[in-house]
Wavefront OBJ file of the C-alpha trace (Angstrom):
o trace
v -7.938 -12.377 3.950
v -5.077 -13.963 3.038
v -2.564 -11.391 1.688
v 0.263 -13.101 -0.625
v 3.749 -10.716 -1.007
v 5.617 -10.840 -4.042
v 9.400 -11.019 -4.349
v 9.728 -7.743 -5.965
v 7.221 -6.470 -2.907
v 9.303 -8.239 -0.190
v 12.650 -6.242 -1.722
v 11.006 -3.317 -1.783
v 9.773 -3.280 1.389
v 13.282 -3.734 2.785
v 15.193 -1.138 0.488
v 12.013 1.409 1.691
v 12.192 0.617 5.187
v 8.279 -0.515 5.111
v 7.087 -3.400 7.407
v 5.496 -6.367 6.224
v 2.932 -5.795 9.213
v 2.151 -1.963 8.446
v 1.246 -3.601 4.344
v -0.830 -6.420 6.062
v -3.104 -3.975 8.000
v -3.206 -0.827 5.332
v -4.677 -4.015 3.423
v -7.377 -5.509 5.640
v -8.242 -1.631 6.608
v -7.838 0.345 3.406
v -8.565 4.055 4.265
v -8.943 4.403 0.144
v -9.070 1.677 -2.627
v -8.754 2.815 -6.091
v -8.896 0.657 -9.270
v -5.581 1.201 -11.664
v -4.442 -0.348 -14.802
v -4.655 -3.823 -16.147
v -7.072 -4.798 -13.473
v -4.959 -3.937 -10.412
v -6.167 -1.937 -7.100
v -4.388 0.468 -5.162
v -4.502 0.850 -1.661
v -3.816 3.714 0.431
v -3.340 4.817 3.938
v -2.132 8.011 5.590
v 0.052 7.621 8.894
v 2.786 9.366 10.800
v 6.124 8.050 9.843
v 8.666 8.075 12.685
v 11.881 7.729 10.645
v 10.503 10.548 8.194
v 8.926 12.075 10.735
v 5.901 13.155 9.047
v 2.375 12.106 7.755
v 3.162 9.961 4.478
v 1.194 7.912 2.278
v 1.942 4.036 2.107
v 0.646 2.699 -1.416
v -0.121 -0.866 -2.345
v -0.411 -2.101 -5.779
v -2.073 -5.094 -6.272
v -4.445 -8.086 -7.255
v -7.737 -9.357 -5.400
v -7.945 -12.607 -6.181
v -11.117 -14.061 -4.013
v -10.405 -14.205 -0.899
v -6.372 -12.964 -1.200
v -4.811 -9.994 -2.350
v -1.276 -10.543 -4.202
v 0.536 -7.555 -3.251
v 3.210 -6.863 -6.735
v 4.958 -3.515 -5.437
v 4.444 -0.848 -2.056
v 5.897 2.448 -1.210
v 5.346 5.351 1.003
v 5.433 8.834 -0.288
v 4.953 12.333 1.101
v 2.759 13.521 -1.527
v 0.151 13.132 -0.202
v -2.271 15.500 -2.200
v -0.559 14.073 -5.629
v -2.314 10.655 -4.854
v -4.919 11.020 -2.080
v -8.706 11.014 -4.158
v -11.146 13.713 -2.042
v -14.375 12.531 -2.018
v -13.293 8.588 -1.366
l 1 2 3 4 5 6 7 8 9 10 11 12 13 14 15 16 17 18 19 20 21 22 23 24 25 26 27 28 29 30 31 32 33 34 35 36 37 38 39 40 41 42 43 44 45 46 47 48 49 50 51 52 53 54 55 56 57 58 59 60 61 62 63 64 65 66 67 68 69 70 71 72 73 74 75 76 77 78 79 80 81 82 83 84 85 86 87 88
């Protein structure tokens, strides 16, 4: 899959301390995939974050396109049962 980052999603992986290699796998591996507004998908993955140290969220927003996924924005959150769908 070819996974395409956006400029807004390349500065806000730096200003949130995200790596571009932690969005690329959350996006080939998608523990949940929700559909959101004006056609866009959501992906989600729990892990432990070491600089937070604690389980977070890291959320993708974004377009399939084929075979490529445009990601427009990501961030990483600690609520966790705010966003996480049971059942998915």
């Amino acid at each position: 899959m070819n996974i395409i980052l956006t400029n807004h999603a390349r500065f806000e992986l730096k200003i949130r301390n995200i790596s571009e290699e932690d969005v690329k796998f959350a996006v080939r591996n998608p523990q949940q995939k929700l559909p959101s507004k004006k056609g866009r998908v959501i992906i989600q993955n729990k892990y432990y974050d070491k600089i937070e140290n604690k389980e977070m969220l890291l959320r993708i927003i974004g377009f399939e396109r084929g075979d490529s996924f445009e990601v427009i924005t990501v961030y990483k959150t600690s609520k966790i049962k705010k966003y996480w769908k049971k059942g998915e």
